[in-house]
C-alpha positions in Angstrom: 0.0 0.0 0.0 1.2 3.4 -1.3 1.4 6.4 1.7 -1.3 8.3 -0.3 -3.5 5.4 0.3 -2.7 4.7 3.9 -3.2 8.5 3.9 -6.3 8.4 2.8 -7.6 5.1 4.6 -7.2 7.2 7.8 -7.8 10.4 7.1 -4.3 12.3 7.0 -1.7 13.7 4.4 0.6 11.6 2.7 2.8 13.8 3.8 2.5 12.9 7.5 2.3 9.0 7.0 5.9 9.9 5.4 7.1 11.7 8.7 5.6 9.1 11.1 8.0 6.4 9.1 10.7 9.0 9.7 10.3 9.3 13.2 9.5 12.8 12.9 6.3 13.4 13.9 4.3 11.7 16.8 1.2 10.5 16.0 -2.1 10.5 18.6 -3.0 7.5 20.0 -6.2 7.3 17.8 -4.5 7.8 14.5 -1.6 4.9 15.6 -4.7 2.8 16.2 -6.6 3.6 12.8 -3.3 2.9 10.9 -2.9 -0.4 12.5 -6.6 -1.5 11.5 -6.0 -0.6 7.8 -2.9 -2.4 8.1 -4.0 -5.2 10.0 -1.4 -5.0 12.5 -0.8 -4.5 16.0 0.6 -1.7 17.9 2.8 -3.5 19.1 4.2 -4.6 15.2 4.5 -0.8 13.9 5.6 1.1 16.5 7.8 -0.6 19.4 11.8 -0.4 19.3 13.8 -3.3 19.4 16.9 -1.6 21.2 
């Protein structure tokens, strides 16, 4: 899936799906949990850190 279409799946710019994968912008809680529907994935499998 493109970032336009993730973008538009949960209701942002593509712009900021493309700063969330750059670590550069903090998504809310809600939007974190409306791109892990779309994607079908858990919280958990997008956004923790192995260290």
């Amino acid at each position: 899936m493109s970032q336009e279409e993730l973008a538009k799946k949960v209701g942002v710019t593509r712009q900021t799906i493309g700063l969330i994968e750059q670590g550069k912008y903090n998504p809310s809680l809600q939007l974190c949990i409306s791109i892990c529907k779309t994607l079908d994935k858990t919280l958990d499998d997008l956004f923790w850190e192995d260290k």
